[in-house]
MARBA-3410 file (N, C-alpha, C, O; in Angstrom, 1 decimal):
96
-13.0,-141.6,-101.7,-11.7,-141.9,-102.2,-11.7,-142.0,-103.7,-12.3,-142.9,-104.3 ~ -11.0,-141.3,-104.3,-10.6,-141.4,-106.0,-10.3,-142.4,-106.3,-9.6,-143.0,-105.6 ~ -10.8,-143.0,-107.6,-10.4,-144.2,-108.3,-9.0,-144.6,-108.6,-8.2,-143.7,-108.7 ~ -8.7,-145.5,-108.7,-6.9,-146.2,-108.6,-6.3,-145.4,-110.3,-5.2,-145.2,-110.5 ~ -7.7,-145.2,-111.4,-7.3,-144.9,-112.5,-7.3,-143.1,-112.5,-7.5,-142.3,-113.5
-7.1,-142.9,-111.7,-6.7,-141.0,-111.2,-5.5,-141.1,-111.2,-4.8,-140.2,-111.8 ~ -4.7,-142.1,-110.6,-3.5,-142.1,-110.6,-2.2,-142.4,-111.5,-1.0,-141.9,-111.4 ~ -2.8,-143.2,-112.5,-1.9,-143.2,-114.1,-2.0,-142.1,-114.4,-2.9,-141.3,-114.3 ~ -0.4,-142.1,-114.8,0.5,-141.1,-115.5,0.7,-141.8,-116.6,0.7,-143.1,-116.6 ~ 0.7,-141.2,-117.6,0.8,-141.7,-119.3,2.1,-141.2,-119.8,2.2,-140.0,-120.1
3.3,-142.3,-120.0,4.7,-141.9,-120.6,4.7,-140.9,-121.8,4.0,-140.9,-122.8 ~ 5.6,-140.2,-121.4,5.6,-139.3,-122.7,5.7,-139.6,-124.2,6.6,-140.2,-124.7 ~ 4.6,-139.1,-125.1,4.2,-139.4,-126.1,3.7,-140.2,-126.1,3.6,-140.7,-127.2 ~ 3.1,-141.0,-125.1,1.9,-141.5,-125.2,0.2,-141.1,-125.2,-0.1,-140.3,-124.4 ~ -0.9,-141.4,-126.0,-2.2,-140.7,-125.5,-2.6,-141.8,-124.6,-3.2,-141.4,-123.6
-2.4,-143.0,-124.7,-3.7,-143.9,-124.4,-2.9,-145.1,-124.2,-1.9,-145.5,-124.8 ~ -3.4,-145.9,-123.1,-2.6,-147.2,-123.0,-3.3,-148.1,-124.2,-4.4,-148.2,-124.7 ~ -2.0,-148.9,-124.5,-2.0,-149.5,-126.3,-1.2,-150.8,-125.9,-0.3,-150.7,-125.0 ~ -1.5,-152.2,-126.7,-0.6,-153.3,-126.2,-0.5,-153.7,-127.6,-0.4,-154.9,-128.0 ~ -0.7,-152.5,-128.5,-0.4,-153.6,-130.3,0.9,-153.7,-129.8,1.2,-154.8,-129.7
1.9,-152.8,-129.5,3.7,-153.4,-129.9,4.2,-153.1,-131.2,5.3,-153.4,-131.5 ~ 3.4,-152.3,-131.9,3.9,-152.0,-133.1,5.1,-151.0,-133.2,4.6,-149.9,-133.1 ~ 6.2,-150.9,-133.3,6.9,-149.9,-134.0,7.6,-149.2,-132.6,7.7,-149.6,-131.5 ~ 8.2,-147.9,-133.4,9.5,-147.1,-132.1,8.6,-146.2,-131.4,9.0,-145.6,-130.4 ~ 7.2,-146.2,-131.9,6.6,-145.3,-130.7,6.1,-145.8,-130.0,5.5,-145.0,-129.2
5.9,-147.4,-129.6,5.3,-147.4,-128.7,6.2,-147.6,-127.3,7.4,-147.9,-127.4 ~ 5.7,-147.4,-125.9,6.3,-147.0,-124.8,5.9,-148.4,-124.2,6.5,-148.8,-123.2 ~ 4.9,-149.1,-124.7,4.9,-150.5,-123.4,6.6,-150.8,-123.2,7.5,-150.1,-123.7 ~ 6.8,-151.8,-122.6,7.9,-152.0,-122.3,8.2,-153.6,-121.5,7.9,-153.8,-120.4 ~ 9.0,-154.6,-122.6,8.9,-155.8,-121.9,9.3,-156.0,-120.2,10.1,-155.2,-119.6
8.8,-156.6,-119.7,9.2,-156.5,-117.8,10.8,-157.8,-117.9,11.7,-157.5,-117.2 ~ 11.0,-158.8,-118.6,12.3,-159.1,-118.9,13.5,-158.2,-119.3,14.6,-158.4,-118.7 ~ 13.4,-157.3,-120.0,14.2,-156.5,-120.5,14.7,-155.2,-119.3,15.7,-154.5,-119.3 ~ 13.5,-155.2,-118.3,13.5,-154.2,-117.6,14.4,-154.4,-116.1,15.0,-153.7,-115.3 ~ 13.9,-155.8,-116.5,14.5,-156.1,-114.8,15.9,-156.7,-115.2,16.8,-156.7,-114.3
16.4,-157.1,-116.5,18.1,-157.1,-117.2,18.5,-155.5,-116.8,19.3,-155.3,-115.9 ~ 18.0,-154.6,-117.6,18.8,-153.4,-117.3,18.6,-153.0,-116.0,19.6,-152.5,-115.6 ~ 17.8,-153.1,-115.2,17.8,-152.9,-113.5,18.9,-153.5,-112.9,19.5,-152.8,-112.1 ~ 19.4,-154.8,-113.2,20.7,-155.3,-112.8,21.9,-154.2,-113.3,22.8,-153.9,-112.5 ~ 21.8,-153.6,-114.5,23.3,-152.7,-115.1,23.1,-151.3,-114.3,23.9,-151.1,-113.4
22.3,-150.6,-114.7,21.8,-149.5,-114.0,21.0,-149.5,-112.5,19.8,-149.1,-112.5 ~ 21.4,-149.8,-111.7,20.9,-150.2,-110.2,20.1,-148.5,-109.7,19.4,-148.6,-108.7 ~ 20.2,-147.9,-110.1,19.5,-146.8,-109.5,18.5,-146.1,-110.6,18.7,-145.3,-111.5 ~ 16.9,-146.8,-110.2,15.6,-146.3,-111.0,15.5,-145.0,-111.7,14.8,-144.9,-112.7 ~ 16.3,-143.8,-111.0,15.6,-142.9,-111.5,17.2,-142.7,-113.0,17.0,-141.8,-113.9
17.9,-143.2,-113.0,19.0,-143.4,-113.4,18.6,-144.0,-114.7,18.8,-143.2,-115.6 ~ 18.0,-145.1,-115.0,17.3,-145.8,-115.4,16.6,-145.3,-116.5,16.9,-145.3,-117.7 ~ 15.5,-144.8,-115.7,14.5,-144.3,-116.4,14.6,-142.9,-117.2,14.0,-142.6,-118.2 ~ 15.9,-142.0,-116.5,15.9,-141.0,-117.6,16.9,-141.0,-118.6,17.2,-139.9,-119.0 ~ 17.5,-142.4,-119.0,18.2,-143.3,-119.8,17.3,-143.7,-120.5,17.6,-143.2,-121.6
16.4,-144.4,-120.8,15.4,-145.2,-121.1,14.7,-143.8,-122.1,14.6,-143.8,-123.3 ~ 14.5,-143.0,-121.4,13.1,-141.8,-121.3,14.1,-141.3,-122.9,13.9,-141.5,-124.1 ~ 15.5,-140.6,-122.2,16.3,-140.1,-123.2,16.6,-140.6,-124.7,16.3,-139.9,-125.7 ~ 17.1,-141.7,-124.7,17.2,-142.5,-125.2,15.9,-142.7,-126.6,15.8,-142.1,-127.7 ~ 15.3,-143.3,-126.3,13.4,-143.6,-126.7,13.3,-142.1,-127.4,13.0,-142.1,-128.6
13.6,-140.7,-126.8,13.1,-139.7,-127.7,14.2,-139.6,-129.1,13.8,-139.3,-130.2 ~ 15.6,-140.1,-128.9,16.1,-140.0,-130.0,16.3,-140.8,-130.9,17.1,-140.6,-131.8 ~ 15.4,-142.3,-130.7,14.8,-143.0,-131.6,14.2,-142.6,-132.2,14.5,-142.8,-133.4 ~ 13.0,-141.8,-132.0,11.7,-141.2,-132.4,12.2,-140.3,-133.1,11.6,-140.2,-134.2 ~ 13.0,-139.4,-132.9,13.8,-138.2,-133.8,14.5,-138.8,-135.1,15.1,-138.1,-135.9
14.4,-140.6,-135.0,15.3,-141.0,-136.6,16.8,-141.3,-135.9,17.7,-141.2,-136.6 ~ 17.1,-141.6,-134.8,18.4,-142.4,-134.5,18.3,-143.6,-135.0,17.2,-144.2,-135.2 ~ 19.5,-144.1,-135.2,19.4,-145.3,-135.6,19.9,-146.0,-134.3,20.8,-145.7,-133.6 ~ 19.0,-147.3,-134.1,19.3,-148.4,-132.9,20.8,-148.8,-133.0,21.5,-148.3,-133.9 ~ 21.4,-149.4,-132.2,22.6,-149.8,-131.9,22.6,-150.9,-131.6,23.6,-151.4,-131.0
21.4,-151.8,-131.8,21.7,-153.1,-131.2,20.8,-154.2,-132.2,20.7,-153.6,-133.3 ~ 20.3,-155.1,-132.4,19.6,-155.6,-133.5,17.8,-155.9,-132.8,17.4,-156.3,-131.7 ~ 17.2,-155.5,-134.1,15.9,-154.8,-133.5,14.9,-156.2,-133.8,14.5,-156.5,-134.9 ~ 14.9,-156.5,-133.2,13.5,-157.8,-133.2,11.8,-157.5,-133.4,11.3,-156.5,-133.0 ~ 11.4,-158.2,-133.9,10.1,-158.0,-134.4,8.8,-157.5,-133.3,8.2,-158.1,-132.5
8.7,-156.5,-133.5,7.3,-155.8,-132.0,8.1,-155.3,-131.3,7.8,-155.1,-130.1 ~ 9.0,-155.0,-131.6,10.0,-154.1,-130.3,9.7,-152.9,-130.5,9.4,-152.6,-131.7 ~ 9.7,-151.9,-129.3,9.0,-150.7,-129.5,10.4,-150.1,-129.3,11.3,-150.9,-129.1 ~ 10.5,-149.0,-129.3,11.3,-147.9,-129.3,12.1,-148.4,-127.2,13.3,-148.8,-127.1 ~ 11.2,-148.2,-126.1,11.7,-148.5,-124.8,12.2,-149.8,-125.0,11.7,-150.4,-124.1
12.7,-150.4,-125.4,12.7,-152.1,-125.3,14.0,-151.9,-126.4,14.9,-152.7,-126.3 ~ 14.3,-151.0,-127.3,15.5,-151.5,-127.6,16.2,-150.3,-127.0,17.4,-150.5,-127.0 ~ 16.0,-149.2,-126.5,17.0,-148.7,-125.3,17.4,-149.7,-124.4,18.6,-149.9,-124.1 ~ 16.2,-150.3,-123.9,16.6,-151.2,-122.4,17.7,-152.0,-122.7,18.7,-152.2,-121.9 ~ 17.4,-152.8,-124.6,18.4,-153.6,-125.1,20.1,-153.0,-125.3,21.1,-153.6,-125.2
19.7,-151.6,-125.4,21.1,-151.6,-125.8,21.6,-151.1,-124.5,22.8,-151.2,-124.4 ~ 21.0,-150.7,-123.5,21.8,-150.7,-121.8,22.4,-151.9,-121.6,23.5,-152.0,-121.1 ~ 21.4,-153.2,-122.1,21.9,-154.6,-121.4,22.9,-154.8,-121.9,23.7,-155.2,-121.2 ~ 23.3,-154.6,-123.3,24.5,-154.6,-123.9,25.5,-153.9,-124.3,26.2,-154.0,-125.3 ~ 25.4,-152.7,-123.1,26.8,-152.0,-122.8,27.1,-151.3,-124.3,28.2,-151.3,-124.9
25.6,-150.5,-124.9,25.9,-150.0,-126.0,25.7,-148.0,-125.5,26.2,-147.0,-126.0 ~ 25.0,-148.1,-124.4,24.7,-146.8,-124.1,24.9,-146.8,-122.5,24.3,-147.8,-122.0 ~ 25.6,-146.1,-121.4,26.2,-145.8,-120.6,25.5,-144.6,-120.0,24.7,-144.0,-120.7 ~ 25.7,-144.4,-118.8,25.1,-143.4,-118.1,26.5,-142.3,-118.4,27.7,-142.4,-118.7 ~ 25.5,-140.9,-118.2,27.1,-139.7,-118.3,27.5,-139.2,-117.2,26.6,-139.1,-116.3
28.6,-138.9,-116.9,29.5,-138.7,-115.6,28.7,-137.5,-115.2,28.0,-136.8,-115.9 ~ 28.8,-137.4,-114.1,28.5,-136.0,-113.4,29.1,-135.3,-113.7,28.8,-134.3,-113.1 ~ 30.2,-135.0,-114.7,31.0,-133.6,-114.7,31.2,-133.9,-116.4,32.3,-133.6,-117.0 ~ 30.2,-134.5,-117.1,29.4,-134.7,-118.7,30.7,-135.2,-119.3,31.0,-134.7,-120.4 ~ 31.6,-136.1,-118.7,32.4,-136.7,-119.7,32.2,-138.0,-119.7,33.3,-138.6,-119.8
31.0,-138.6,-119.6,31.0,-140.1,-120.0,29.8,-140.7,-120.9,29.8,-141.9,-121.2
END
């Protein structure tokens, strides 16, 4: 049977699991913050490619929308600004 560590998948732009916290690239992600926007956005995969989206156009030089606290990575203030109804999912027919 293959080791349990065959099975990590490493988020995009990540190389290596990392817990400094430093800055917009990193991808950890508070589990508070996750299970707030799980309540707004109720459907995971919904979620996540909000989160995913989001996080790359931080990294591209977006500027945040919500106020950025100290060790917050790039996933963590997406998640922030879902919780606070700063970024929305888009309609199925791309007008939202």
């Amino acid at each position: 049977m293959a080791a349990a560590s065959n099975n990590i998948v490493a988020f995009p732009g990540s190389s290596a699991p990392s817990r400094s916290g430093a800055g917009h690239g990193s991808t950890d992600m508070r589990s508070d913050l996750v299970e707030q926007a799980s309540k707004v956005i109720t459907e995971p995969p919904v979620l996540i490619n909000m989160v995913s989206r989001r996080v790359k156009q931080l990294n591209q030089g977006r500027s945040p929308l919500v106020e950025v606290e100290p060790r917050m990575g790039a996933a963590d203030v997406a998640l922030k600004e879902i919780i606070e109804g700063k970024i929305i999912p888009e309609s199925p027919d791309g007008e939202g």
